[in-house]
C-alpha atoms as one frame of an Amber mdcrd trajectory, in Angstrom:
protein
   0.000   0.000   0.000   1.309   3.814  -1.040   1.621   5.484   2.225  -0.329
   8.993   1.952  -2.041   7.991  -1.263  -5.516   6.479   0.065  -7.553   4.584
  -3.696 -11.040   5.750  -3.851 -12.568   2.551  -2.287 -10.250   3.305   0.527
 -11.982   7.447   0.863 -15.564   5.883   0.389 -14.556   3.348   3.459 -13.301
   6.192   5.919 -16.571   8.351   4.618 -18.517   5.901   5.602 -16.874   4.711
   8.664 -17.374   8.684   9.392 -20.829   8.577   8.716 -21.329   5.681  10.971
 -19.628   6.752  13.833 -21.485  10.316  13.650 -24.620   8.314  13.189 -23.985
   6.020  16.275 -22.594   8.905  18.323 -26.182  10.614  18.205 -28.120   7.828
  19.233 -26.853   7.276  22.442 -26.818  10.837  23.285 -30.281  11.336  22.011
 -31.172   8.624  23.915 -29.584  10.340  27.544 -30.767  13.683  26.716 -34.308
  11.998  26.208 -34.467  10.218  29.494 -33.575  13.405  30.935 -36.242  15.066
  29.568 -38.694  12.086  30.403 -37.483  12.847  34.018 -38.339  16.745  33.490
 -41.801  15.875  32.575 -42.992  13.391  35.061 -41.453  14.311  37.993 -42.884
  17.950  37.143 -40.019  19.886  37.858 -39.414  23.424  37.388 -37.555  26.388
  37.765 -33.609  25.409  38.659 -34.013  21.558  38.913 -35.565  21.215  35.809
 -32.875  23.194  34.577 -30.238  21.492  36.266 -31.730  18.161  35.450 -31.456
  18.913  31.374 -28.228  20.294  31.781 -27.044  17.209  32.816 -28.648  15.026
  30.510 -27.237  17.053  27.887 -23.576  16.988  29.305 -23.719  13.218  29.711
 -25.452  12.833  25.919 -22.476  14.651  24.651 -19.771  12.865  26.421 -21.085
   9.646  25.450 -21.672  10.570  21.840 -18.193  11.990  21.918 -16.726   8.691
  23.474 -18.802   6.645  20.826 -17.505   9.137  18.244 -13.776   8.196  19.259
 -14.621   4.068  20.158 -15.356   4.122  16.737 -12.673   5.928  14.478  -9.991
   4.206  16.928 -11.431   0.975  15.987 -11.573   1.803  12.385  -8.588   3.460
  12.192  -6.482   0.513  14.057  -8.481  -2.128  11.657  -7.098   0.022   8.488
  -3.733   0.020   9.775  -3.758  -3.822   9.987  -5.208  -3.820   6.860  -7.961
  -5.229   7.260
């Protein structure tokens, strides 16, 4: 393989790869954000908790979408280097 010089099946793999991991990254977050929100609305909060409360679903969404986000490209890009 040409170091530096990636074919075009090889771009369309990391494009998709990219895709995937932005893809899979949301749903979990999503997901933690929602349950947050589910939280909001039954427990009928208001004022500061129920700002609190979605504040934190929102900071734990994104830092397991982020960690997703990474799990993924690590794994991809270790699996490319192996060339596999």
């Amino acid at each position: 393989m040409d170091m530096g010089r990636e074919s075009r099946g090889e771009k369309d793999a990391m494009t998709v790869e990219i895709v995937f991991a932005l893809v899979s990254a949301a749903v979990p977050a999503a997901v933690i954000f929602a349950v947050a929100w589910t939280l909001v609305l039954f427990l009928d909060l208001s004022g500061s908790a129920e700002k609190s409360v979605l504040a934190g679903g929102a900071l734990l969404g994104a830092v397991a979408g982020v960690w997703r986000l990474v799990r993924v490209l690590l794994r991809f890009d270790e699996q490319r280097r192996m060339g596999r």
